[in-house]
N, C-alpha and C positions, 0 to 999 in steps of 0.2 A: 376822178381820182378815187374817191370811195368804190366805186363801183370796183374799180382794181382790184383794190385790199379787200372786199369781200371776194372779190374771185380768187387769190392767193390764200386765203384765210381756210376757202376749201376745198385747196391742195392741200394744205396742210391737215385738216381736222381727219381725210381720210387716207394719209400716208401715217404708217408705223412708224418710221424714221424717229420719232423723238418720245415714242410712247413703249413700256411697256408690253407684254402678251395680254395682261388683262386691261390695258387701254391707258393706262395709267402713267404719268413719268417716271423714270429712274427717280429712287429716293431720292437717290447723293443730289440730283440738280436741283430738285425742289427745296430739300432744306438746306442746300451748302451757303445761299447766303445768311439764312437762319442760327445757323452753326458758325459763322466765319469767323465771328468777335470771340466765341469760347476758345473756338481753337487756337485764335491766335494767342490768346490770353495762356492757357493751360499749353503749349507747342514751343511757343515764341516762332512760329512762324509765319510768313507771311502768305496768307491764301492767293490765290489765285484767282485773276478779275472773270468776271462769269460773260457771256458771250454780247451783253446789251453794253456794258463799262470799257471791254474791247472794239468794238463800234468807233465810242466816243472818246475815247482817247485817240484813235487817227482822224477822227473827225476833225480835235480841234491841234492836230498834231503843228509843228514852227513851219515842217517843212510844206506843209499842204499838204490836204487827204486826197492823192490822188488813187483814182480806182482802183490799181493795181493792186494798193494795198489791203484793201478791203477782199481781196479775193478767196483768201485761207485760213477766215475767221475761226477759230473752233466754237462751236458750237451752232452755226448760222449755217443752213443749208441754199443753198440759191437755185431758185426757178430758172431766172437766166444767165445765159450761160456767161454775160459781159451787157454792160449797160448798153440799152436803147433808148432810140432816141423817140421824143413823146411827140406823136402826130400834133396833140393839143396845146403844145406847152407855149402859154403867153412869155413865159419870161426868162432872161439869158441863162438866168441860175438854175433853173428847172427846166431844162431841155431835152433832160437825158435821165433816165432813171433806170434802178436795177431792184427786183424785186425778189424775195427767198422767206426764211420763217426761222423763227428760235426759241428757244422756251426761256419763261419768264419764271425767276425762285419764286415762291411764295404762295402760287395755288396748287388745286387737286384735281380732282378727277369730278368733273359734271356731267351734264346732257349737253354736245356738241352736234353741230349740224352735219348729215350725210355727205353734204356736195352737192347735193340735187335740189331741183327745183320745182316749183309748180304742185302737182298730187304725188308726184316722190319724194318731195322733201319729207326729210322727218330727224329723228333725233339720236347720235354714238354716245359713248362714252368714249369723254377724253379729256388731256388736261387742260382746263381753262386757261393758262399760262402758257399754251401754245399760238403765237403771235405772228402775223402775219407784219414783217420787215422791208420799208421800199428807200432806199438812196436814191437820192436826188442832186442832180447839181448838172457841170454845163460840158464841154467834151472833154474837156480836161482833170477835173477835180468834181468830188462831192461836198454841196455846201448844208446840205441838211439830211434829218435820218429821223422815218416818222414808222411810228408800231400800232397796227392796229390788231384788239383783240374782240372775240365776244363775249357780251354783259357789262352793261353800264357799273364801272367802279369808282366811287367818290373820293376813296382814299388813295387818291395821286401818291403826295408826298410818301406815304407808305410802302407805296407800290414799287416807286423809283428808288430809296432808301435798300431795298431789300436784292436788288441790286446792286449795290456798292459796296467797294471795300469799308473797313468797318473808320478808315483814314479820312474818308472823302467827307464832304459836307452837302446838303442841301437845305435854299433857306428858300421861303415863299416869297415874292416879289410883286405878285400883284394878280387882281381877282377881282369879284364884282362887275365882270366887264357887265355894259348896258349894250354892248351892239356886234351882233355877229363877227365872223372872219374877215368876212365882206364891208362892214361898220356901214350895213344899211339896215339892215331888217335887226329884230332884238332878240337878243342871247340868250337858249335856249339849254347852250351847251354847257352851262358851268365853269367856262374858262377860266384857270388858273397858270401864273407864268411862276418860273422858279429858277432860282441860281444854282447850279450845282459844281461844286469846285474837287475834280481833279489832281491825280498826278501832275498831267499835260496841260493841267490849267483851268480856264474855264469855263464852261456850255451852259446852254438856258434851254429848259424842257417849257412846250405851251402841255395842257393836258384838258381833256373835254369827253363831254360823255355824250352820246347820243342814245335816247331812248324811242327811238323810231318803232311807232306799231303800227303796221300797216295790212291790210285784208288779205293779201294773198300770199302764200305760203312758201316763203322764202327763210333766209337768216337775219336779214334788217328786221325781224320781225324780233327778234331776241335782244336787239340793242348792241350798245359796241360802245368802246373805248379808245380814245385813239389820242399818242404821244408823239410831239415832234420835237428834234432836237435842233439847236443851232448852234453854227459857228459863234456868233457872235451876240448882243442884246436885241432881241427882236422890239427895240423900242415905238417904232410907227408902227408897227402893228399893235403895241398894246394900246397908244392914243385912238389908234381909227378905230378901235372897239369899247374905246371909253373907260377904258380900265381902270380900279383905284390901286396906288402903292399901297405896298402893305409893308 
């Protein structure tokens, strides 16, 4: 699965589509959720949910998030054209996945990878906040929506926050884990879980950093960040990682 999201991560780093002439994102997306509390405050109106908040509000929609509706997201570009189904995929929920990219409010313009690999690889300008997007779920509906970017970022909460209307809430729910995803090997990743309450109600982000350095001359080399959302409490997953409530 990672290995995906690095391959998606660069389509994205070397397509225009969300960047700029000189590499960079349109202001307005970068600080519109920066700006959203002011404006409403000095407007009286109500902004408009930014392309990660529209996601997760069909995610956890009454009627079910089925794919269809995920198809005309503003702001989320899609790689494919309609969900595939995963040669690998162990389990009923994760059968079928659809994978695209969107930009995240809040960062700027760094060293981003070419796309290439090996003694090609090397390093664009682009905006860090450009994020590689994959749903997930089973032929019918999608039950989770996971973002992976590059460079290990610690400030989760911040990150997810800055995305949301200024209405919405998120609170930490638990961290510490002692034991991988897997809750065999020990935790590496920094995992934190979190409540985030909606319009539509309410979703649980996991959030983890990977700072993978490795000899040869890839983009694992530069680290990664990676968010998953869910429908519902991913409560056995936080025991089989040994999590503490927070």
């Amino acid at each position: 699965m990672k290995r995906l999201f690095f391959a998606c991560l660069f389509a994205l780093c070397a397509s225009p589509a969300t960047r700029g002439a000189d590499g960079a994102a349109p202001a307005s997306s970068v600080a519109k959720a920066a700006s959203c509390e002011a404006k409403t405050e000095a407007l009286q109106e109500k902004c408009e949910p930014g392309p990660l908040e529209s996601l997760l509000n069909l995610l956890i929609a009454k009627e079910g998030a089925a794919w269809s509706s995920f198809a005309n997201v503003p702001g989320v570009q899609w790689s494919d054209k309609a969900p595939v189904k995963s040669a690998e995929a162990r389990q009923t929920e994760r059968s079928y996945h659809r994978r695209g990219k969107l930009l995240l409010a809040g960062f700027g313009v760094v060293d981003m990878p070419n796309g290439k690999v090996g003694i090609d690889f090397g390093l664009i300008k682009g905006n860090e906040g450009n994020v590689g997007v994959t749903l997930s779920g089973d032929a019918n509906q999608v039950y989770s929506i996971s973002l992976m970017k590059f460079y290990p970022s610690e400030n989760y909460q911040e990150i997810i926050r800055q995305q949301l209307l200024p209405e919405d809430t998120i609170k930490l729910i638990a961290g510490h884990c002692a034991r991988d995803g897997y809750g065999t090997a020990e935790n590496t990743g920094k995992n934190e879980f979190y409540e985030v309450v909606l319009a539509a109600g309410f979703v649980y982000a996991e959030a983890s950093v990977d700072e993978e350095d490795v000899s040869t001359a890839s983009a694992s080399v530069l680290g990664s960040t990676a968010f998953n959302f869910y429908r519902s409490r991913p409560t056995q997953r936080m025991v089989a990682m040994g999590c503490r409530d927070l």
